[in-house]
C-alpha positions, 0 to 999 in steps of 0.5 A: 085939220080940214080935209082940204088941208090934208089933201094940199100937204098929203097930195105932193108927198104922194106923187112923190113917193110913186115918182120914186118907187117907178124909179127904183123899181127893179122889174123882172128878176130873170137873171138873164141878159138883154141883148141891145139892138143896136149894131153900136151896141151889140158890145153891150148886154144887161141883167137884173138879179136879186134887185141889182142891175148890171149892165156890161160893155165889151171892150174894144180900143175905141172904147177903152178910151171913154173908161175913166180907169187906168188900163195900161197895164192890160193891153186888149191884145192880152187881155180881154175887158169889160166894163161893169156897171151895177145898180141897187137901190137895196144892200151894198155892192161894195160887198161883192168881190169882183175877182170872186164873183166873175167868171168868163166862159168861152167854149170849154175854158173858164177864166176867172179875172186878172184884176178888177180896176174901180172906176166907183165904189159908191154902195149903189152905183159901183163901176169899173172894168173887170179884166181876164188874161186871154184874148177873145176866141170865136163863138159864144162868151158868158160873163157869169157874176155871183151878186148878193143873196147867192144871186147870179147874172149871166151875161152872153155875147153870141160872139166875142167883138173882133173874131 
C-alpha cells in the first residue's frame, strides 16, 4: 500500500480519535467544586474526581418544575433537594449508592439523605435528585458525595438559596 493511501485511510481516523479524547478528557482531578458566576446560577456548583464529573443544582420551587422526577412527596418546605448530575467516560456510576454516598453538612449538623429520586440510570450519564429532610439553615452548605475508587467530591454553597 502506498504512502499516499495510508495517509487517506489513516488521516480521518485519527482526527477522529483527538476529536474523541478532547472530548472525554477529564481535566483537573481537584475534587473541589467550581462556583458559577452567573447570578442565575449561583444554585449551581460542579466537581470532578476520580474521572467523574458531577455537576449539582439546588433546588428551589421554579426549578424543581424543570426536573423530570416526581418529587410530590418531598415539598421543599420540608426537605432540602439537589439535582445531580454525573458523568463518566470510565466505570459504572450505577454502582454508587446514593443514600450511601451523599452527606449534607450545614454548620455542625451532618444529614445523610432521605431518598434518592433516578431521573437516569445509564452507566455514564446518571441523574436524579437527591433529597434530605430539613430545611436550609443560614451560612455555609457542603454536599459531600463518596465516588468510585474511594474518591470524594465536595460541593459548597457560601449560603443555602432562600436564607
Amino acid at each position: 500500500m502506498s504512502r499516499r493511501n495510508i495517509v487517506a485511510i489513516a488521516g480521518p481516523f485519527l482526527v477522529a480519535v483527538g476529536v474523541l479524547t478532547t472530548a472525554c478528557s477529564s481535566g483537573t482531578n481537584t475534587g473541589e467544586s467550581r462556583a458559577s458566576n452567573d447570578a442565575e446560577d449561583q444554585l449551581s456548583q460542579t466537581a470532578e474526581a476520580g474521572g467523574v464529573i458531577v455537576d449539582a443544582r439546588w433546588l428551589t420551587a421554579a426549578g424543581a418544575e424543570d426536573v423530570d422526577a416526581d418529587l410530590s412527596a418531598y415539598p421543599l418546605d420540608r426537605f432540602v433537594a439537589l439535582d445531580i448530575a454525573f458523568t463518566t467516560h470510565s466505570g459504572d456510576l450505577n454502582k454508587i449508592t446514593m443514600e450511601e454516598a451523599a452527606t449534607l453538612q450545614t454548620g455542625t449538623e451532618t444529614i445523610r439523605p432521605e431518598a434518592w429520586v433516578s431521573v437516569s440510570n445509564d452507566s455514564h450519564h446518571r441523574e436524579g435528585v437527591i433529597v434530605f429532610e430539613g430545611t436550609a439553615q443560614a451560612g455555609p452548605v457542603e454536599l459531600l458525595l463518596d465516588l468510585q475508587d474511594g474518591e470524594r467530591v465536595s460541593l459548597r454553597w457560601q449560603s443555602a438559596p432562600g436564607t
